[in-house]
Each structure stands twice: as structure tokens, then as C-alpha cells.
N, C-alpha and C positions, 0 to 999 in steps of 0.2 A: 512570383518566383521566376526570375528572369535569371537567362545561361550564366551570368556571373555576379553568382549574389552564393555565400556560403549555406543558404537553405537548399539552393537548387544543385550543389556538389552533394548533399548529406543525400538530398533526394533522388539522385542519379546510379549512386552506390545502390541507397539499402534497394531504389527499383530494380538496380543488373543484378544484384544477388540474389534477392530471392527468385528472380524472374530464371536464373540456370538451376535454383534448388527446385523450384516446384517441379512437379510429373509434368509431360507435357500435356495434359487436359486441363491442367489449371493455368498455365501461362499467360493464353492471350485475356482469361478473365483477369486477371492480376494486372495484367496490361492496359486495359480498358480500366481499370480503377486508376491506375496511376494517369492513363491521360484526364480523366474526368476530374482528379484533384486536382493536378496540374492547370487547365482549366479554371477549375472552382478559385483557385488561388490567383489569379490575374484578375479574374473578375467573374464573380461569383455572381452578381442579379444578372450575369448575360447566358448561364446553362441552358436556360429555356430556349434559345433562339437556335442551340446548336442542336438538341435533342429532339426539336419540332422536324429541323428541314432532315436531319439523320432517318428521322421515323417516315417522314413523305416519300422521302427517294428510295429506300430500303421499300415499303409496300408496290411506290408505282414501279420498281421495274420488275416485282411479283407482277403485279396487273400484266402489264406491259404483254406479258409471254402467257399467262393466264387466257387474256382477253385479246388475240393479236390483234384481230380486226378493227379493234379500238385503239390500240398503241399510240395512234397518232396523238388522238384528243386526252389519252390519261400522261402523253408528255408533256403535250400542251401546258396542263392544268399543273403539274409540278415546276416547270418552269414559271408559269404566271407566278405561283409562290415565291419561289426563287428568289426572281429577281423584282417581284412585285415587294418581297421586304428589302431586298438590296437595296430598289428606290427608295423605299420607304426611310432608313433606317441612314442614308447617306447622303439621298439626293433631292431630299422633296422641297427644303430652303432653297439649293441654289435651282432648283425647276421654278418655285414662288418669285425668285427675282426676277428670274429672263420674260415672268409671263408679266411681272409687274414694268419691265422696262420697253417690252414690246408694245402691250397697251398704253404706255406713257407717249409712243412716237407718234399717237393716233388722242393725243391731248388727253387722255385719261386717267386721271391720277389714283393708282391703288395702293394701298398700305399692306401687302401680306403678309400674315401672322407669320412670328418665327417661332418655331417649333424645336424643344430642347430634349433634342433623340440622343441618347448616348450609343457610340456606334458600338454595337460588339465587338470584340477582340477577334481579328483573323478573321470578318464573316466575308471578306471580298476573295479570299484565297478556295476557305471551304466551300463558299456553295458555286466557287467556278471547279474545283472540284469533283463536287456530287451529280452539278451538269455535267458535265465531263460523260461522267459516268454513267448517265442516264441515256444520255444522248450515244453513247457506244452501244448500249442494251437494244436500242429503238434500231439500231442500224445493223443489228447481230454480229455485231464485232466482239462484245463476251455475254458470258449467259449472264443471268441477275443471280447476286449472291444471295441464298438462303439461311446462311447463317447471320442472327442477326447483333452479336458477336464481332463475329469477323467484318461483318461493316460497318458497324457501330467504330470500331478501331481503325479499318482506312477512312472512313472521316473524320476522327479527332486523334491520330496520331500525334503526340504532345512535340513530341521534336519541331514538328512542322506547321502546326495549326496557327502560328501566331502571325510567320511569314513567309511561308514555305518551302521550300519549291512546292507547285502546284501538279498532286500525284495525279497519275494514271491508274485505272483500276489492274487495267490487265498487267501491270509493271510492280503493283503493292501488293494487292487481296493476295495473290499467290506466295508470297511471302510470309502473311500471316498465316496460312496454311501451312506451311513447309515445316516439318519437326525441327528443333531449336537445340544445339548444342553447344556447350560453350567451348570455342575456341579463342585461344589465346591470341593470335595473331587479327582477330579482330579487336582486340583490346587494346594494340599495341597501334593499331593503323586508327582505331577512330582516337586514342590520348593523341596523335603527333597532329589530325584534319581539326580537333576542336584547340589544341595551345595554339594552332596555326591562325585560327579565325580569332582566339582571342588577342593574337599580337596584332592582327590587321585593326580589330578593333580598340582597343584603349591605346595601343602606342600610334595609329597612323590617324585611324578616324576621329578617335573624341580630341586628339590634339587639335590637330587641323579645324574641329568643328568650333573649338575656342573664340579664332579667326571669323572663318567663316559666320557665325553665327550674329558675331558685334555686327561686320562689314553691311550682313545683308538684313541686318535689324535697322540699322540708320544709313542707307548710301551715300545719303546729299552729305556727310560726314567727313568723306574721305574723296582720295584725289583718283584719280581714272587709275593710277599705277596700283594702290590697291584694290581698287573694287579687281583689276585685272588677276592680282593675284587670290583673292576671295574667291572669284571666280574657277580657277582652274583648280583651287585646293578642293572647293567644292566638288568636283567632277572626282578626284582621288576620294573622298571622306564617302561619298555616298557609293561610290563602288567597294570600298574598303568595308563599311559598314552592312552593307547589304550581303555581300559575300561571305564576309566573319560569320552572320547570322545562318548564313546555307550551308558554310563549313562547320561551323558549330552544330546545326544540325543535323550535318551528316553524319559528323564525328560520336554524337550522343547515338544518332540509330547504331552504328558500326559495332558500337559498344554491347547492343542489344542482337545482334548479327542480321540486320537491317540496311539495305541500300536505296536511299533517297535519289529521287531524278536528279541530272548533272544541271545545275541551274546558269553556272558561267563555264565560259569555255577561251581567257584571256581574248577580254571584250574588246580593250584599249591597244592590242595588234591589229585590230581589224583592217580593211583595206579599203571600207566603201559602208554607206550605211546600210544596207541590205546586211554585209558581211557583217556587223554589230550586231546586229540585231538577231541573226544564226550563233551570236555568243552571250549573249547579254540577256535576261533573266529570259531564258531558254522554254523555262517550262510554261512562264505565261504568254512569251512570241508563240510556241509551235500550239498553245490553246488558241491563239486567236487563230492562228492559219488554216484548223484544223476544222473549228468548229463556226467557223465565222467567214475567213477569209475563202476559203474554196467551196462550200456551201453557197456565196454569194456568185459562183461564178472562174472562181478564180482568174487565172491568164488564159484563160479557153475561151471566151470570148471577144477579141481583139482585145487591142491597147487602152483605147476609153476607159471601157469597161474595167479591165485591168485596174488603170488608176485609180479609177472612183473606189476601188473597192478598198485598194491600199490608204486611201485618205478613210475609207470607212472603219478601217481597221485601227487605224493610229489613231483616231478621232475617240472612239471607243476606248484603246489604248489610255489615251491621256483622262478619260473622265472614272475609268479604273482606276487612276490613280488618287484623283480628289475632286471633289464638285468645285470647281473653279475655274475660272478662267484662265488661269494662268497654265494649268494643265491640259485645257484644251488647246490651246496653243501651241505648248509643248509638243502635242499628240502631233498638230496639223504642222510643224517644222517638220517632222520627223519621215512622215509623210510626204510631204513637200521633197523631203532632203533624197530621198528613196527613187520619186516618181524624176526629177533632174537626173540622180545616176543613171537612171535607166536610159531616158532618153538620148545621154550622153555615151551610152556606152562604144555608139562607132566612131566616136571623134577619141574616146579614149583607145579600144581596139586600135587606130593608125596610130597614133602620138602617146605609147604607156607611160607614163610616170613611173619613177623608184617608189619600190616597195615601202621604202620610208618615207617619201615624200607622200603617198595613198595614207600609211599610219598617220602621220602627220598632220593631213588634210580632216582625216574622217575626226581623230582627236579634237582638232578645231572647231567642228560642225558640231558634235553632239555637246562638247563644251558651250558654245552660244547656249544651244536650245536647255540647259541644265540651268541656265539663269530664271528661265520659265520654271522651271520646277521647282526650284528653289526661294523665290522670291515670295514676299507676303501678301504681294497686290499687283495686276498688271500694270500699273503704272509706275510701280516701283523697278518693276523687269526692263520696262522701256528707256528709264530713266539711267539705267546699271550701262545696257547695253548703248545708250547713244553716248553717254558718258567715258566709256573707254574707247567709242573709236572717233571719239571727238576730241581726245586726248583734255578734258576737260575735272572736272570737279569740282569738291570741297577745296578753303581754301587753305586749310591746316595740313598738313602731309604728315599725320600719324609716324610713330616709332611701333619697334615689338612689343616696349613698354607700356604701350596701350590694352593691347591683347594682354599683358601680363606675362610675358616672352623675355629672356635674356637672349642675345646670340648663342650661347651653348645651350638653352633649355629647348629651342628651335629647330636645334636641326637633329633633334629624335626625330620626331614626324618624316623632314628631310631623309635622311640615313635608312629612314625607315620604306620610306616610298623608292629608294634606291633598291634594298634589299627584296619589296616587291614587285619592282621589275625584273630584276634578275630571277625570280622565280616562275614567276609570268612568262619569261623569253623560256628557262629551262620546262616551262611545261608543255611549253606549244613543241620540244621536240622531244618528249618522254610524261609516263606519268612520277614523276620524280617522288609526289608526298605519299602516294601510292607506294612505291617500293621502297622508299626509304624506312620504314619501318623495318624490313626485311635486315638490313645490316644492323646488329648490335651496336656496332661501332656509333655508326652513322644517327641510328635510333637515339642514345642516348646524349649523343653532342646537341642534336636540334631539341630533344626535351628540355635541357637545361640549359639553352641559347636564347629560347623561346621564351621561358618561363621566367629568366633572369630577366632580361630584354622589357619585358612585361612587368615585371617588378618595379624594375629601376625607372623605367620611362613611361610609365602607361600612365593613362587618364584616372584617377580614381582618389577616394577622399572625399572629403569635406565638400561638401557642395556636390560629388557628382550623382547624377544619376543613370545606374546601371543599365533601366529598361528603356532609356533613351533609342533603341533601334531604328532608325531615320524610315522603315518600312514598315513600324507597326501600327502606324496612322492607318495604313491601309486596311 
């Protein structure tokens, strides 16, 4: 049941309706049923995996304040869970290779078993999460919730479980607490945040992904000019895509009178890779800084220290995202690109660059490093990128008509990446989709702009598939 499939509109209703009909003591139970079906319906042999770590974390941070003087070791042991399945369940093939390639340097030939784990739905999102949240209890930053209810629900809140933003307790649980009435003006602001994510998605990102997808399925295919523009569409398609999914679900909470963490904050303005990375999936940057990065030390220990912690963090980073190397790499540019600004900042301080020319630059940087993330194999990555600045290639130079493109079917996506900059520039100085619900006027020109728009141009039909979110891998 994916945000644009007609089971998940019918499912959305008949949830908001009855959810303002019932008394308020039956709401969040009605709530908790609908994310649990929600759930069950993406992938139904994976409940057990969500209802084990719900039930761990929910008792230990009972223990936790039960038993203080043990807190340590009853965190310990929730976390071992944790992320002893996270390995388990994501990382233990590619751990099997690196120990099969390391003993290979030392003449030792092993075969390690490969092992066919299917990864739960959302479990990298939820159980960074439920640590989260453990890890604030241990530190008395909120007490442990007693209703087991109300936590059952900020762990598998359906809007978000697949790919989040990654909640806060003390930012959610209070919310599920809060008496629930319906207002209209939340119906009106989450319909304009979820047609908003839907036009980012089928008209800007599944077009684009068209492209992108042939390019970086065969690179040796094509001539540096396109891998070039593969490349850059890609850096649009997956921010388009991954936002759609944050908008959409914020848009689905809003509906429910729920506010989701701000997950982007117009990433592609940025001015520096630090400043990206303060916009760009927000809620998993400030989990690592929180719970990782300043724990290790943070900038309180001179500059060394500093870095290492930053490559510790991006390193981490990139292997949250997928057991591979090409994401490890990913992680360690990103890191790399951070730990240089830094260094560079008093030669930047004398000599500033245009603000444009900083968007500009950082747009470039995190573009490179997206061919890491995006590519099937590192050698495919290495191949894309010496390729385009060796101005070299395939020696056939492809048409649109390859991708399946006329010049007028083309420049949706175009028109469309236009129309999201302009938004993008208008957000960075107002919250524009925030208030524009407020005006009638204005309300109902962007619902039927949006939804036309999406009609007529969007990605969908024969052949597509809807649950395609470039983040659900995760």
C-alpha cells in the first residue's frame, strides 16, 4: 500500500474519518491498528521484527528508571539487539566479503556463505529511532513512556515507518497524547504538502529516473555528455524523490493533526558542505551528531580529533545507507568534502566567493559524490566519473529516443525542476506551502495546478511501479 496507489487514498479517508468520529480513548487504539495494517500490507512476514525491538525498548527504558544503577548495562543490552539485527538482517554478506577479501591478501582462499535475509521494510529508520529514544531515557532527557499504546504508535507511525523522517520521542509521544480535534485547516495544509510531494514525484523524479536509470545500468553505452547529464538528473530525481516521500508524509500526518520532523530545509541552496548537510535529510544528520558525533568527542577536543570523528560519522553515514562499497565511499567524500571546508575556512574568510558561485560549488561536490551512491558497483562509479572528466566514452552518442523521450515529452521533468527551484528559492524566504493554504484563492489554483500537472505529465501506467521510493531500500 504505497502513498500513490488507490488503496492507500481509500485507506487514508476511511483512517481520518473514523479516527475524528471515535471518543478520544479510542483513537490512538484505532491508530495503532491502522499502522499495524499499513505495515502488514508492504510486508506482512516482516511484523515480527517490528513488534520484537517495539517490545525491548518499551520494557528497557521501564528497567532503565526501575533499576537506575543498572541503566547502563540494560542499555547496553537493547542496543546489542538493536543493531545486533540491523547487522544481522543488512550487513552480515557484505561483513562476509570484506573478511573473505582481507584473508585473500594473506593467500587464504575462503568462500563465504551467502545468506538470503530479506531486509524488513523501514527497520534502519525504526530502530535508529527507538535508539533514539532509549538513549534520551538513559540520559534523563524524557522519562520512559508507560503507555504501551502510545509507544507502540511513535514506533510504527505508518506515514513514516517506511522512510521517515527519523522521530524524536520528546517532538512525537506528546503528540499522541494531546486530545485530537478535527480541524479543517489541517486538511487543507496537509491536501496542498502531500499533491506537492506527489508532483515532485511522478512528474520530476520517475521522469528523470527514466534516464537516469538506462544511463547508470550500462555507462560504457554512452558518451561523457550523457553520463554528465545522468549524473546531474540523478542529484534532482533523488532529492525530488526522497522529499515527495517526507512531504507526503507529512502531508498524510497533517491530515491526522500530526506534525512530522522538518527532514529538508532547501538542501541544493546550500553554501558549503557542512551547510547541506544542516538541510539535507535533517533528521538522520542531527541523529548522527547527537547521538554519535558529540558522544565521540565532538569539536571539544582539538581539530584531529574533530575530523576523525567527522569521517567517523559520514563513514557510518554511508553504510546506513547500504552494505557496499560504493556507499562507503560515498560516506568518506562527504567527510572528506566537510573536513577541506573546514580547513579552508581562513583562506575562504580573506577571499569570499558569491553566494552563487558557494551554491554552485557545493551543487558540484555533492553531485560527484551521488554517482557513488547511485551506481551498481564501484567500478562502475570510477568508470562514470573518469569518464566525464576525461571527456571520453561510448562511441555511439544516444538520442531522447533512446530513453523513450520526444523533445516536448522532456521538458515536463525540465519545466518541472524549474518550477522547483522557484519554490525552493521562495521557501528559503517564507514558509510559502505552509501558508498558502490560508488563502482560498491561492488554495485552490495550486490544488488544481498540482493535480493537473500530475495528470497530464507524471510518471505512471503500464509498466510503472508506484512503490519505487529510491529510499525504501533503506
Amino acid at each position: 500500500m504505497n502513498f500513490i496507489t488507490g488503496e492507500f487514498f481509500l485507506f487514508i479517508i476511511i483512517v481520518t474519518a473514523v479516527y475524528y468520529i471515535l471518543p478520544q480513548k479510542g483513537k490512538n487504539i484505532w491508530l495503532l491498528a491502522a499502522c499495524y495494517l499499513f505495515y502488514i500490507y508492504l510486508k506482512p512476514e516482516q511484523i515480527f521484527f517490528l513488534l520484537i525491538l517495539t517490545a525491548a525498548a518499551f520494557l528497557s527504558a521501564v528497567l532503565m528508571e526501575r533499576y537506575y544503577n543498572k541503566r547502563k548495562i540494560i542499555l547496553a543490552a537493547c542496543l546489542l539487539l538493536n543493531f545486533g539485527m540491523l547487522f544481522v538482517m543488512k550487513y552480515i554478506n557484505f561483513a562476509s566479503s570484506i573478511v573473505s577479501d582481507f584473508l585473500g591478501i594473506f593467500g587464504k582462499s575462503v568462500n563465504p556463505p551467502e545468506f538470503n535475509i530479506l531486509l524488513p521494510l523501514g527497520i534502519s529508520f525504526y530502530i535508529f529511532q527507538l535508539s533514539g529514544y532509549l538513549i534520551d531515557v538513559y540520559r534523563g532527557k524524557i522519562k520512559a513512556e508507560r503507555n504501551i499504546v502510545t509507544f507502540a504508535l511513535f514506533a510504527s507511525f505508518f506515514p513514516q515507518i517506511a522512510s521517515g523522517p527519523i522521530g524524536r520521542a520528546d517532538a512525537l509521544i506528546p503528540q499522541f497524547r494531546k486530545k485530537k480535534i478535527f480541524e479543517l485547516s489541517n486538511i487543507w495544509e496537509g491536501l496542498l504538502l502531500f499533491l506537492w510531494g506527489m508532483f515532485k514525484k511522478l512528474v520530476i523524479a520517475d521522469n528523470l529516473a527514466v534516464l537516469v536509470n538506462a544511463v547508470f545500468a550500462n555507462p560504457t553505452d554512452f558518451s561523457y555528455k550523457w553520463l554528465a547529464v545522468a549524473v546531474v538528473a540523478f542529484s534532482f530525481q533523488i532529492f525530488c524523490d526522497f522529499s515527495a516521500y517526507t512531504d507526503m508524509a507529512g502531508g498524510v500526518a497533517k491530515l491526522l493533526g500530526f506534525d512530522l520532523a522538518e527532514n529538508f530545509r532547501q538542501p541544493y541552496l546550500a553554501i558549503g558542505i557542512a551547510d547541506f548537510w544542516r538541510r539535507w535529510h535533517i533528521s538522520l544528520s542531527s541523529w548522527f551528531r547527537d547521538y554519535v558525533y558529540i558522544p565521540l568527542g565532538g569539536s571539544r577536543k582539538g581539530n584531529i580529533r574533530k575530523y576523525i570523528n567527522i569521517m567517523v560519522v559520514f563513514l557510518a553515514s554511508g553504510l546506513w545507507h547500504g552494505a557496499s562499497m560504493t556507499f562507503v565511499i560515498w560516506g568518506a567524500l562527504n567527510g572528506l568534502y566537510q573536513i577541506i571546508g573546514d580547513l579552508a575556512t581562513p583562506i575562504k574568510n580573506k577571499l569570499p566567493l558569491p553566494k552563487a558561485l558557494n551554491i554552485l560549488i557545493t551543487f558540484g561536490l555533492t553531485t560527484i559524490a551521488w554517482i557513488f551512491f547511485k551506481a551498481e558497483s564501484l567500478s562502475s562509479a570510477l568508470y562514470i566519473v573518469k569518464t566525464i572528466f576525461t571527456l571520453g566514452g561510448g562511441a555511439v552518442d544516444a538520442g531522447l529516443e533512446t530513453f523513450g523521450f520526444t523533445e516536448l515529452s522532456f521538458m515536463a521533468p525540465l519545466i518541472g525542476v524549474i518550477i522547483l527551484a522557484m519554490v525552493e528559492i521562495s521557501l528559503s524566504y517564507s514558509d510559502f506551502l505552509k501558508n498558502a493554504h490560508k488563502n482560498i484563492v491561492l488554495r485552490y489554483v495550486l490544488y488544481f495546478a498540482l493535480i493537473s500537472a500530475t495528470i497530464i505529465f507524471g510518471a505512471y501506467g503500464s509498466g510503472y511501479q508506484a512503490q519505487d521510493f529510491v529510499y525504501f531500500q533503506f
